[in-house]
Every structure is written in structure tokens, then in C-alpha cells.
DOZA-828085 format. One record per residue (C-alpha): residue in one letter; x negated, y, z negated. Coordinates in Angstrom, 2 decimals. Example, Ala and Ser with C-alpha at 12.3 -4.5 7.8 and 13.67 -1.06 7.14 Angstrom:
REM residues 2
{'A', {-12.30, -4.50, -7.80}}
{'S', {-13.67, -1.06, -7.14}}
***
This chain:
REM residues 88
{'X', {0.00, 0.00, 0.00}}
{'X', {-1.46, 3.55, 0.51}}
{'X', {-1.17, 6.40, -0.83}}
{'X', {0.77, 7.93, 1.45}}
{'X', {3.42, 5.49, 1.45}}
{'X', {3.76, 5.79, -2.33}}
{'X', {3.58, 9.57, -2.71}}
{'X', {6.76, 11.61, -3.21}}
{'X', {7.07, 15.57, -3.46}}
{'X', {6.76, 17.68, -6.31}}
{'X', {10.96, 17.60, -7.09}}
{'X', {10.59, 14.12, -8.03}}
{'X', {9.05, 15.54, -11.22}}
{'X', {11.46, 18.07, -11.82}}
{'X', {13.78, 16.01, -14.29}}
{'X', {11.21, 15.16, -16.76}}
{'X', {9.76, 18.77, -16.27}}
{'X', {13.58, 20.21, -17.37}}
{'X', {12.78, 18.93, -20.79}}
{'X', {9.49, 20.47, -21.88}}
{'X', {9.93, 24.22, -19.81}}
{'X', {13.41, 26.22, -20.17}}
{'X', {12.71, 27.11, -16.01}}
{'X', {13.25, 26.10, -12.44}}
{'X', {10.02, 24.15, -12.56}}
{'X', {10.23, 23.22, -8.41}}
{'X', {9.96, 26.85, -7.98}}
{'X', {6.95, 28.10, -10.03}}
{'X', {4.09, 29.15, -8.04}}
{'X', {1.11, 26.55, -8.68}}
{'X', {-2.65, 27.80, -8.29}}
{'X', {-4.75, 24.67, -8.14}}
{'X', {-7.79, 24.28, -10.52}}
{'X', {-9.87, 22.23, -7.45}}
{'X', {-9.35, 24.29, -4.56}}
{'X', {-7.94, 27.37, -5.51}}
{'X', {-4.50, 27.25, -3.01}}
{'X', {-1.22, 28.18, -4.64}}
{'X', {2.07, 26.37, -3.61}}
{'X', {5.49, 25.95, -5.34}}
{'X', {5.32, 22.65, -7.69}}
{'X', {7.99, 21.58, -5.11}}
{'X', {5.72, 21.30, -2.53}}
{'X', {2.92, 19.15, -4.31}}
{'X', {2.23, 15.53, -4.27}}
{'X', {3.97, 13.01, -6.58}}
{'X', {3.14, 9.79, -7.70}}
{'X', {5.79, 8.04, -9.34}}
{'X', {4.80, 4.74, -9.44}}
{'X', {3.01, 4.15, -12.81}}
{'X', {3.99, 4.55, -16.82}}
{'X', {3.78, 8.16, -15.94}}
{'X', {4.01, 10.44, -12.86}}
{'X', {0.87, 12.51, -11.30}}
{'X', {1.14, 15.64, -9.36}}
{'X', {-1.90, 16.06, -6.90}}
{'X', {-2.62, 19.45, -4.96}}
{'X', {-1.28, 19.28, -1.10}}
{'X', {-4.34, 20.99, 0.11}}
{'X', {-7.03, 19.16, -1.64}}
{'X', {-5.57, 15.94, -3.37}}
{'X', {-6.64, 17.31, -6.90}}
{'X', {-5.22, 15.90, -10.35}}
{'X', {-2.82, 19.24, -11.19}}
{'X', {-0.52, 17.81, -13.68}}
{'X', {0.22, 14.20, -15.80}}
{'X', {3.40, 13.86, -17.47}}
{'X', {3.83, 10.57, -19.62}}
{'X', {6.80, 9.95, -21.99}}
{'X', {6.73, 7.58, -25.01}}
{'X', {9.14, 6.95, -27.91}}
{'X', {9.55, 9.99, -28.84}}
{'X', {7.49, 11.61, -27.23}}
{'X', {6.29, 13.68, -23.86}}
{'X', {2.61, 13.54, -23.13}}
{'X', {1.88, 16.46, -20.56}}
{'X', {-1.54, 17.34, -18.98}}
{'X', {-1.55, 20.72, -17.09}}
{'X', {-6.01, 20.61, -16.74}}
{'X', {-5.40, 21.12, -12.97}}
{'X', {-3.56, 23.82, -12.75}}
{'X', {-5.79, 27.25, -12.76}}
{'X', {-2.04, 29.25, -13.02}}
{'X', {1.24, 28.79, -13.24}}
{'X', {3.62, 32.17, -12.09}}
{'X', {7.34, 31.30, -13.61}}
{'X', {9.37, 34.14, -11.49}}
{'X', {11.81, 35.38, -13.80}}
***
């Protein structure tokens, strides 16, 4: 299977996004930590296929975001994103 075939786009993580930020997550502006390009989180990579899901950069294929949840819990790793612009 390749990557390709498994990848989705960013709205696949907007539900479990919804529950940790109080905004239209798809929408915010995302500057990537790797490469520097900005894109709505719609419009990045998802990969849904694991215990969590994993948001990669469209330009440059760059770890932006992990989201995990447990019992209880939401495990969320923004270390790829450089900015986030939430358009109010």
C-alpha cells in the first residue's frame, strides 16, 4: 500500500480537532515548521490509518501535527507547525 493510497485531506481531522480548539479548525491558516508554506489545515495531508491520525505538509511531506486519543485523554503534537492564524 502507498502512501498515497492511504492519505486523506486535512478535514478528516477536523472532528477530533472540534474537541481540543473552540474554532473552524479546516480553515486556520497553517505555516509549516519544514518548509515554511502556509495552507489551510484543510488542505494538508492526513493519515488516518493508525492509533492516531498525522497531518503532513502538502508541499514538503513534513510531520505538522499528531493527534492521539486515550481513555480519557487527547494527546496532541503541534512541533510542525511554525504558526497557526485562527481568522476570527
Amino acid at each position: 500500500m502507498t502512501p498515497e493510497s492511504r492519505r486523506l485531506d486535512g478535514n478528516a481531522v477536523a472532528g477530533r480537532l472540534s474537541a481540543v480548539f473552540a474554532f473552524e479548525t479546516t480553515a486556520a491558516r497553517t505555516r509549516c515548521a519544514g518548509c515554511g508554506s502556509t495552507a489551510p489545515l484543510g488542505a494538508y495531508h492526513v493519515y488516518a490509518d493508525a492509533p492516531g491520525m498525522v497531518v503532513r505538509c502538502p508541499a514538503c511531506e513534513a510531520m505538522v501535527l499528531r493527534i492521539a486519543e486515550t481513555p480519557g485523554r487527547t494527546w496532541l503534537d503541534m512541533s510542525g507547525v511554525a504558526a497557526l492564524d485562527i481568522s476570527t
